[in-house]
C-alpha positions in Angstrom: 15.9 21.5 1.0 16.0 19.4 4.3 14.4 15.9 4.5 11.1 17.2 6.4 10.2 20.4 3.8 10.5 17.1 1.0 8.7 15.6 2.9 5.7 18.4 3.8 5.9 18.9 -0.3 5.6 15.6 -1.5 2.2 15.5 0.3 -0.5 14.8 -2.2 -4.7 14.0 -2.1 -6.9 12.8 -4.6 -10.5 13.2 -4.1 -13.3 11.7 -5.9 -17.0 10.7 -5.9 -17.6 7.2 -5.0 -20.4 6.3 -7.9 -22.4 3.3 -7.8 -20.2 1.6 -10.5 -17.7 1.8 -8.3 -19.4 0.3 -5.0 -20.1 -3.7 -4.0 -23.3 -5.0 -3.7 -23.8 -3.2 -0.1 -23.4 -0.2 -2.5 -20.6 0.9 -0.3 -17.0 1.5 -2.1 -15.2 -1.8 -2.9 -12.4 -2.4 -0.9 -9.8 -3.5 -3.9 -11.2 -0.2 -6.0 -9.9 1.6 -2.5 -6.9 0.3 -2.2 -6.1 1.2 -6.3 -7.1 4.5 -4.8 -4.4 4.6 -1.6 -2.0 2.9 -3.9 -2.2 5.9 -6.7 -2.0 8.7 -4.2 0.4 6.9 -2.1 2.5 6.2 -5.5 2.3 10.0 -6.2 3.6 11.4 -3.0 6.6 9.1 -2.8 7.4 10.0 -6.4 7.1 13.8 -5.8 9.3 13.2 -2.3 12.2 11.6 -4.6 11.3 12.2 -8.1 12.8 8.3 -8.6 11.2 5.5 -11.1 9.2 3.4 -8.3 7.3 0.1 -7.6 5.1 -0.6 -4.8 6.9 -3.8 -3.2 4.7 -3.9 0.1 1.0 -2.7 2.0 1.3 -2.6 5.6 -2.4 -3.3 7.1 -5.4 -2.0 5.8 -7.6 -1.0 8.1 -11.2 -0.3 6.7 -12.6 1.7 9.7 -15.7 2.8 8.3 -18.3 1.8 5.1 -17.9 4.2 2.4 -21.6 4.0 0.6 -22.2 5.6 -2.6 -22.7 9.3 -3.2 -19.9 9.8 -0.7 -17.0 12.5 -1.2 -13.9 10.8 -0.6 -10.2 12.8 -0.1 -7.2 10.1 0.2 -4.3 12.0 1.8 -0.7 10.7 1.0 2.3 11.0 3.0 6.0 9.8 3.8 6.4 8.5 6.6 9.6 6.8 6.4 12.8 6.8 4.3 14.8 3.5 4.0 18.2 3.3 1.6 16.1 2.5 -1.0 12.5 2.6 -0.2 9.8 5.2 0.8 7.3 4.3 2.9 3.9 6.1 2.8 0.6 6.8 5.0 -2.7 6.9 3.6 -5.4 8.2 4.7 -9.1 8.0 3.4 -11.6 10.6 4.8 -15.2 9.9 3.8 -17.9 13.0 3.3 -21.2 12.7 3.1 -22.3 14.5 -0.1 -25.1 17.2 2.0 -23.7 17.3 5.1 -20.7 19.4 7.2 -17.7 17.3 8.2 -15.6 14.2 7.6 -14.3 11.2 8.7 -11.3 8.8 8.5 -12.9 5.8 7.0 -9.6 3.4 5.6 -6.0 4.1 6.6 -2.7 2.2 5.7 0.8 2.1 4.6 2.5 1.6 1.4 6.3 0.9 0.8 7.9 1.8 -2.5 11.4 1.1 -3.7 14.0 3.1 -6.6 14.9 1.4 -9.1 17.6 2.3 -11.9 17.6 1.4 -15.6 18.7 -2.0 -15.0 15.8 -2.4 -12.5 17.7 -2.7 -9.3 17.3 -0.6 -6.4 19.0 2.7 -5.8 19.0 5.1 -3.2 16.0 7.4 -3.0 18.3 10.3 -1.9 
C-alpha cells in the first residue's frame, strides 16, 4: 500500500450531539470538551495510518472559527497530514450543523502531532 492510500484509509470522523451538559455558560460547546474531541479523532486516525502505540506530544493552533451552541450536530474529521521519523501529524476539522436545517460549517480546526513509541517507551519509526 503506498503512503497516500494509508493515508486516505486512516481518515476517521466522529460525530456527536453537543448537549447542554456539555456546553459553557454561553450554552455553546466548551472549548477543552472540543479539543478532547479533535484529540480522540485525531488520536484515531494516526493510529489506523500506523497501527503504532502513540501519545499526543503537541497541538499546533486552535482556531475556534465559529460558536458551537447546544443542539448542534457536530462531525470532527481526522487526517494525516504529515509523516516525521517518528511522529504523525494530524488535521482536524470540526464542522458544525444546525439540528433542523440543510448544510454545515467549519466551526474549530487544528493540528495534532503524535509520536511511536516501543515497549521501553522510546520512539520508533512510524513506518
Amino acid at each position: 500500500m503506498t503512503l497516500e492510500e494509508r493515508i486516505e484509509e486512516s481518515e476517521t470522523r466522529l460525530c456527536t450531539t453537543v448537549f447542554p451538559f456539555l456546553t459553557n455558560h454561553h450554552d455553546t460547546l466548551f472549548g477543552g470538551k472540543a479539543m478532547a474531541i479533535m484529540d480522540e479523532v485525531s488520536f484515531m486516525a494516526a493510529t489506523r495510518f500506523c497501527r503504532k502505540r502513540l501519545v499526543t506530544v503537541s497541538t499546533d493552533r486552535i482556531d475556534f472559527e465559529k460558536a458551537i451552541p447546544s443542539g448542534s450536530i457536530i462531525e470532527a474529521v481526522a487526517r494525516v497530514h504529515n509523516v516525521g521519523r517518528t511522529s504523525v501529524k494530524v488535521k482536524v476539522e470540526v464542522y458544525l450543523e444546525k439540528m433542523y436545517e440543510e448544510g454545515r460549517e467549519l466551526a474549530i480546526q487544528g493540528m495534532f502531532t503524535f509520536v511511536a513509541l516501543g515497549e521501553d517507551k522510546n520512539p520508533i519509526p512510524v513506518l
